[in-house]
C-alpha positions in Angstrom: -15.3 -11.2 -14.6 -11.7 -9.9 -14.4 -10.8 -7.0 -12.3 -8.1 -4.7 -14.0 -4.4 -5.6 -12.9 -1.8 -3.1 -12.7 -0.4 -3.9 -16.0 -3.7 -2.7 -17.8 -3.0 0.4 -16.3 0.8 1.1 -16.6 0.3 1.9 -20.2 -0.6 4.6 -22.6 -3.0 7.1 -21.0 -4.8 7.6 -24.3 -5.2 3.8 -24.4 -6.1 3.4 -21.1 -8.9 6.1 -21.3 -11.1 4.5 -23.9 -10.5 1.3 -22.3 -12.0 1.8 -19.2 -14.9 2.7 -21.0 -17.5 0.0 -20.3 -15.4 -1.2 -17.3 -16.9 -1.1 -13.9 -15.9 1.0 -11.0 -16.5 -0.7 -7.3 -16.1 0.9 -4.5 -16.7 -1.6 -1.5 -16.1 -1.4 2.4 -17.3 -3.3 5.3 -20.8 -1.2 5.6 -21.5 -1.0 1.9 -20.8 -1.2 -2.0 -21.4 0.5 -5.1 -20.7 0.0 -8.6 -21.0 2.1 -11.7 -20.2 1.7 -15.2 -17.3 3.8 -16.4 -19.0 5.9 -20.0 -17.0 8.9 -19.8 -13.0 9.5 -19.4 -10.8 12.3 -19.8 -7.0 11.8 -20.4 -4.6 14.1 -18.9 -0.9 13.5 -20.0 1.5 15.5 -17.5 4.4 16.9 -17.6 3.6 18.3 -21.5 -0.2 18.8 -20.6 -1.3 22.6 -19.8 -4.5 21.3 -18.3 -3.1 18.5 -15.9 -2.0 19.1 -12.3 1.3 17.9 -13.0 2.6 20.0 -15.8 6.0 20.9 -16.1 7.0 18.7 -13.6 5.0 20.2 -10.8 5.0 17.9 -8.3 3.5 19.8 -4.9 2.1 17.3 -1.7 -1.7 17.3 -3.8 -0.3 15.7 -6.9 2.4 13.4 -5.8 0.4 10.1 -6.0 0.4 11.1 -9.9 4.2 9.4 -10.3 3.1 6.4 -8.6 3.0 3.8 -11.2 -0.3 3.3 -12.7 -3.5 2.3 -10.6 -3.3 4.4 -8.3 -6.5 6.5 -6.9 -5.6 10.1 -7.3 -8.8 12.5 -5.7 -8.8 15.9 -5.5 -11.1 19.0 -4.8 -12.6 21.4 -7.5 -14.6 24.6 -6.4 -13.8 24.1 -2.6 -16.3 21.4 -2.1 -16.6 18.9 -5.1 -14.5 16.0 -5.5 -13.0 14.3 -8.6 -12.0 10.9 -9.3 -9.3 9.9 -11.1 -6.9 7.0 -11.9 -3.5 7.1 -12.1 -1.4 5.7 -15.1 1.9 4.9 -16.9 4.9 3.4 -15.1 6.5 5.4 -11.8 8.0 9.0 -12.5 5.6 10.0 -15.4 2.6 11.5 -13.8 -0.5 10.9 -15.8 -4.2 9.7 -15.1 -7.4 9.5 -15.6 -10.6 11.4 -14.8 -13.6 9.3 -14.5 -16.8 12.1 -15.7 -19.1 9.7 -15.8 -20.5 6.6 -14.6 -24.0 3.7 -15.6 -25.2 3.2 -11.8 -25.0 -0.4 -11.4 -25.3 -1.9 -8.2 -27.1 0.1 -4.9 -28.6 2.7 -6.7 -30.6 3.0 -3.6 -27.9 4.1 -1.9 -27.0 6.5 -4.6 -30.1 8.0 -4.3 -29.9 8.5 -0.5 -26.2 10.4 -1.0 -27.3 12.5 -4.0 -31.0 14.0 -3.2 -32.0 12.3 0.2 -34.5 10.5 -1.4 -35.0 6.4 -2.1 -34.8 5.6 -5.4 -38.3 5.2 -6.4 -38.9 8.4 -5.1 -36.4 10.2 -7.6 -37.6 12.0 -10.9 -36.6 10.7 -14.0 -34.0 13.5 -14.4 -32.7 12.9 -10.9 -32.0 9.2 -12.1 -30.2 10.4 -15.1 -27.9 13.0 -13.0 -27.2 10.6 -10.3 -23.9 9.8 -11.9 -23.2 11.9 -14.8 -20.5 14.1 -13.9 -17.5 13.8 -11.8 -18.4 15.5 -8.8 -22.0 14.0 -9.1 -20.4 10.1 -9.5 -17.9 11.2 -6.1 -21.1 12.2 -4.3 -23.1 9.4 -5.4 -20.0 6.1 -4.8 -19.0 7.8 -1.7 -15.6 8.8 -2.9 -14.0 11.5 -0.8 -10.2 12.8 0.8 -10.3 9.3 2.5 -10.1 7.4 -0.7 -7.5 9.5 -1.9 -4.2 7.8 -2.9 -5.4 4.0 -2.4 -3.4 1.3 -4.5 -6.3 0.2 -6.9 -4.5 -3.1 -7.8 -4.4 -4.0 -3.8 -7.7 -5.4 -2.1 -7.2 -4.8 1.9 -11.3 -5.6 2.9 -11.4 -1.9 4.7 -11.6 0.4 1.6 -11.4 -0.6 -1.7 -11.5 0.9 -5.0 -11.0 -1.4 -8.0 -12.5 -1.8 -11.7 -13.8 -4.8 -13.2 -14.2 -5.8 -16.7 -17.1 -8.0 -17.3 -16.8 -8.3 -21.2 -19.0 -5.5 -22.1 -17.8 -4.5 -25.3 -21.1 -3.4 -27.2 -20.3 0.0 -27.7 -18.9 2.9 -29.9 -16.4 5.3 -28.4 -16.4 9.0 -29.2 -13.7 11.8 -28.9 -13.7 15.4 -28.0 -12.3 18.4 -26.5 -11.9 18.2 -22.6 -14.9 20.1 -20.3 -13.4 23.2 -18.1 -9.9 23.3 -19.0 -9.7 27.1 -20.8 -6.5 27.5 -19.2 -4.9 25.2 -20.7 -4.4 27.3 -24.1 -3.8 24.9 -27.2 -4.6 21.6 -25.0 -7.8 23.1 -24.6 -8.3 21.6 -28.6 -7.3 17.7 -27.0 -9.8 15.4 -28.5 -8.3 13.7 -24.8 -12.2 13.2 -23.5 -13.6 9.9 -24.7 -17.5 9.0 -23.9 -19.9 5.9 -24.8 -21.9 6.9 -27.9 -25.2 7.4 -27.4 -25.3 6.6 -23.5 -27.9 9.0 -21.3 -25.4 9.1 -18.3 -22.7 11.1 -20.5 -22.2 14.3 -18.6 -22.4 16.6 -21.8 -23.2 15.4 -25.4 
């Protein structure tokens, strides 16, 4: 077991996308911790990208942790009460990342269940286990990612807060590509095949 170093994340945002894919994304603190299996990505490569934050250069207060170099967490708010989770890549000055869509609950699912219906676990519906993770707001809910866990170095383990990824060798998988969910704004990157998912997986947020 090998958790993911800031060089595995200071390159190619494509690259890193289908990487993380099978990886496994901890959030731990002092009270608690929570791990899901990354199965769906989406690749965002500002300043050329009409659907990231960052394009053209923008660089407001919200997306300035994008030109941190690469590991960064970057979390931000969709719909004025949903949060997304994503991880920031490339070297410092090119603001790119990563959007985690989807995650395999792993470890406390019992916990998941508590944040995402109020419910333990063996008191959840089939289809309630299969939407505790599988979408990005749905995953934030669930591995109690919020504003607070919003620009925290990935790569740097402090005991209070931390967000990291792990690789434990699962490799036994096929990756597929496709358009990005929710981006028609973003005219021809709408047609991106930038979103990359775990063939076959249940907890894939759209087939």
């Amino acid at each position: 077991m090998k958790i993911l170093d800031r060089d595995f994340y200071i390159r190619d945002t494509i690259t890193v996308s289908k990487e993380l894919l099978g990886k496994v994304l901890v959030h731990k603190t002092e009270d608690f911790s929570v791990a899901g299996r990354i199965v769906e990505t989406e690749a965002y490569l500002g300043p050329e990208d009409k659907a990231a934050h960052s394009y053209g250069g923008r660089k407001t207060p919200r997306v300035e942790v994008m030109y941190n170099q690469g590991g960064w967490s970057y979390i931000f708010t969709i719909y004025g009460m949903y949060q997304c989770f994503n991880i920031v890549t490339e070297k410092q000055g090119l603001p790119q990342a990563v959007l985690i869509r989807a995650l395999e609950p792993v470890d406390n699912v019992e916990l998941m269940a508590q944040r995402r219906f109020s419910k333990s676990y063996r008191d959840i519906s089939s289809r309630q286990i299969k939407d505790l993770t599988n979408g990005p707001g749905k995953l934030c809910i669930a591995m109690a990612l919020g504003k607070e866990q919003n620009k925290i170095d990935m790569c740097v383990k402090n005991g209070m807060d931390d967000i990291y990824v792990w690789d434990d060798g699962y490799k036994d998988f096929d990756i597929e590509a496709s358009a990005r969910i929710n981006i028609d704004y973003a005219e021809e990157y709408v047609h991106k095949p930038w979103r990359f998912t775990i063939k076959g997986n249940k907890y894939v947020s759209k087939a």
